[in-house]
N, C-alpha and C positions, 0 to 999 in steps of 0.2 A: 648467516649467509646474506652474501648484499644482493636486493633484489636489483632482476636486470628491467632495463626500460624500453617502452619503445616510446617514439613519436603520438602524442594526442591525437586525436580525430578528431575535431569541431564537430563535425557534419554526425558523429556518435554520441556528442553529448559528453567525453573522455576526461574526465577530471578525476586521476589516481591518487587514492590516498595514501601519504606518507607519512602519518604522524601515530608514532607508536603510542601515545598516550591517549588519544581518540579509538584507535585500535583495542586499547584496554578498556575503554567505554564500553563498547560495540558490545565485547566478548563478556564483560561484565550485565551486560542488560539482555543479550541471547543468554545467559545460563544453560549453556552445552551440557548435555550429558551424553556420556562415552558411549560410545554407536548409536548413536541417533543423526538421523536422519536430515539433512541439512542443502535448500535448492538457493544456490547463488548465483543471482545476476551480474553478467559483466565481470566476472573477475579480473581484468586486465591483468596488469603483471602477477598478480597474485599475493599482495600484501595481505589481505583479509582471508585469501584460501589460506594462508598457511596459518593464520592464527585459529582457523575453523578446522583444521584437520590438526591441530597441535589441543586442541581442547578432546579430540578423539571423535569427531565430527567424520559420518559418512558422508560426502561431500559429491553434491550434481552440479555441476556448475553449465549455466549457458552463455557461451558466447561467440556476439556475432563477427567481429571482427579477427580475420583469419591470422593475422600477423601475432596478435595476443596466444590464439590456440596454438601455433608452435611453440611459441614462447610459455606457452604454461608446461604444454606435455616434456619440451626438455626441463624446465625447472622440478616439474614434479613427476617423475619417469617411474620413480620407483612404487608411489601414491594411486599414481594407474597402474599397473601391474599390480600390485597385492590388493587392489581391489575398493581402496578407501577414497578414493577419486574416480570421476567420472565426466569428463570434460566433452561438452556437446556444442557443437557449432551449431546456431541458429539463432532465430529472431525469439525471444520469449514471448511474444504477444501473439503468436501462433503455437507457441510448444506447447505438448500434450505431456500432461505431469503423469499420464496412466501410462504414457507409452515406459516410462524409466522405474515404473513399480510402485510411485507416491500414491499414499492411499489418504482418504479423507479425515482428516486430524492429527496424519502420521508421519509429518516433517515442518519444517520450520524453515522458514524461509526469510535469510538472514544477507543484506546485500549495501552495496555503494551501488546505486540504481541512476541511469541517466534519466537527469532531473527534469526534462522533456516529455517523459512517456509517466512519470509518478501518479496519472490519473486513470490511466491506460491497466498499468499494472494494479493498483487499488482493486480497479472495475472486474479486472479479471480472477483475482487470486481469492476476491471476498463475497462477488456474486455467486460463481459454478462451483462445482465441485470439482475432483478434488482440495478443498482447502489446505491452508497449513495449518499449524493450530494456534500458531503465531509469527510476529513479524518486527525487524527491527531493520529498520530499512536506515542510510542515510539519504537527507529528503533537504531542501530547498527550506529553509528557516520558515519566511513569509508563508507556504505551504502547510509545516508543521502544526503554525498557528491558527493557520485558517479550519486545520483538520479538528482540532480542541478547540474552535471557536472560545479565544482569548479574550473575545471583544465581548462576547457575548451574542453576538451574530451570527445564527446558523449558515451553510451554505448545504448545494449540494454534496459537497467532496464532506464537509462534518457531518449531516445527517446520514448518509452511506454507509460510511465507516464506525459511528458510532451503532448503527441499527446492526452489523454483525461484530464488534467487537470492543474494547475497551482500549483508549489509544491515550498516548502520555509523551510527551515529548523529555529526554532524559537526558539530555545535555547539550546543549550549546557549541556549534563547531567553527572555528573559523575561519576563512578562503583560506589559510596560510598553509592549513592541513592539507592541502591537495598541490598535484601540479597537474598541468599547470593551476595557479589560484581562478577558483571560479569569478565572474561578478558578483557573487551575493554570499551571505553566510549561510551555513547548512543547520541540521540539525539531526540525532541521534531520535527517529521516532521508534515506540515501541507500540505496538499492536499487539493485545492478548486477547486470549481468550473468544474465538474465533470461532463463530458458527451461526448457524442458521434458528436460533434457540426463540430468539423473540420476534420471530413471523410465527412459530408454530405457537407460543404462547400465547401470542395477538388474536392469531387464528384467521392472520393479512397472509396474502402471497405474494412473493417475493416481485413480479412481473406487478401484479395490482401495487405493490406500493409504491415504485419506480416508478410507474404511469403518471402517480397524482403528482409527486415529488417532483418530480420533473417541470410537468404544468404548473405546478406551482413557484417553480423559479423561472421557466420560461422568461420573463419580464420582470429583471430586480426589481426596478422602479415603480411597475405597477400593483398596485394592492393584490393582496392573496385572492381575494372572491372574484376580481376580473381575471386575474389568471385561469381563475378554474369554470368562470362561467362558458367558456368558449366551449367543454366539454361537459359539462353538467346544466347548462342553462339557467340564469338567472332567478327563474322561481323555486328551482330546487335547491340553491345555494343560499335565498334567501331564508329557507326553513331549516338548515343544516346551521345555518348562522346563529338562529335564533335556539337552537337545541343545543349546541354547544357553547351560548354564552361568549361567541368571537366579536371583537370589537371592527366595527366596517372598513376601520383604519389597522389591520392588522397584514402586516408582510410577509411573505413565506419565512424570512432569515429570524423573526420573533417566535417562530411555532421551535419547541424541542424535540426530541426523538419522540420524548410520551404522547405529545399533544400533537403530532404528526401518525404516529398508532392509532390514538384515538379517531383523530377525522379518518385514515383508512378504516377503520370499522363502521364508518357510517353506512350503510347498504342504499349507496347512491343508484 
């Protein structure tokens, strides 16, 4: 069936994918299983819903722009009716995944996401609960890598996501796959295994380790112990320094998830 189109949004972030062969990526790295549970962002015309509801996907889709939600419910009229779609007009960075029955580890959340809010969405779906219990978003290449710190350079968006989950970038996408073509090339990210497992094993809270994190990137360019002396003051940082064996020249993006645990357990 040829899907129908409407006009992009700018102002939405609207870059629909077209490329059935990125589509087979997608649907190859969610590994669908028949009735399960499936929250998609943005559907616009519906290229990705119908490959998520053709895998046997229970399918909630949010979307905010009104033109797409006619556009969906006539394309897939019959998908709403029996019950296998669920097409929700709204903002996702306010939707309540309790109010549609998602429970914590019990859907997946699988999307072409506007590449504007991809920190937004992170912050939301991997800090609160409800979670999904995984994630295979399409994401902003430069993003991807920044998330897997490629470089070797942590940031906030890599230490975040690494501390609730395990994230792998699975293929390489190019502007050509969308219309319109984006600026930049994409990329297929996958997020597993998704939970709250290594605060409760650290024996950190989630709020406490965001607080230092934070401060500790506060100021790329300034050293890690002046970032945090602001909050912990300077002779306490000096003792925490010398107990962990930290070099006085060390940056927040050089600490890794473990060595970012271990200074949260220090009982500053």
């Amino acid at each position: 069936m040829k899907t129908k189109q409407i006009k992009p949004k700018k102002s939405l972030g609207q870059h629909f994918l077209r490329s059935r062969h990125v589509l087979d990526q997608i649907m190859a790295a969610a590994d669908i299983r028949r009735g399960e549970k499936v929250l998609e962002i943005g559907p616009g015309t519906g290229f990705l819903t119908r490959g998520l509801l053709a895998a046997g996907a229970e399918v909630i889709a949010i979307e905010k722009d009104g033109r797409a939600m006619e556009l969906l419910k006539d394309q897939f009229s019959a998908e709403c009716a029996n019950g296998h779609l669920k097409i929700i007009r709204g903002d996702v960075l306010v939707f309540d995944p309790t109010a549609t029955g998602l429970e914590n580890a019990g859907y997946a959340l699988i999307a072409n996401i506007p590449y504007y809010i991809t920190g937004a969405i992170l912050e939301k779906f991997l800090e609160k609960e409800p979670r999904p219990n995984r994630m295979v978003m399409l994401v902003q290449k430069e993003v991807a890598e920044r998330i897997i710190a490629r470089d070797g350079k942590e940031s906030i968006l890599s230490i975040s996501v690494k501390a609730f989950s395990t994230p792998k970038i699975m293929a390489k996408v190019p502007r050509g796959a969308f219309y319109p073509p984006p600026n930049v090339d994409s990329a297929i990210l996958s997020i597993m295994d998704i939970s709250d497992k290594r605060f409760k094993e650290n024996g950190v809270s989630i709020e406490k380790f965001f607080r230092i994190v934070k401060a500790g990137f506060a100021h790329k360019r300034k050293l890690l112990r002046n970032n945090l002396e602001g909050i912990f003051g300077a002779e306490r940082i000096d003792a925490v320094w010398r107990d962990k064996s930290l070099s006085e020249k060390v940056r927040a993006e050089d600490l890794n998830l473990e060595k970012w645990f271990d200074l949260e357990r220090t009982p500053w």
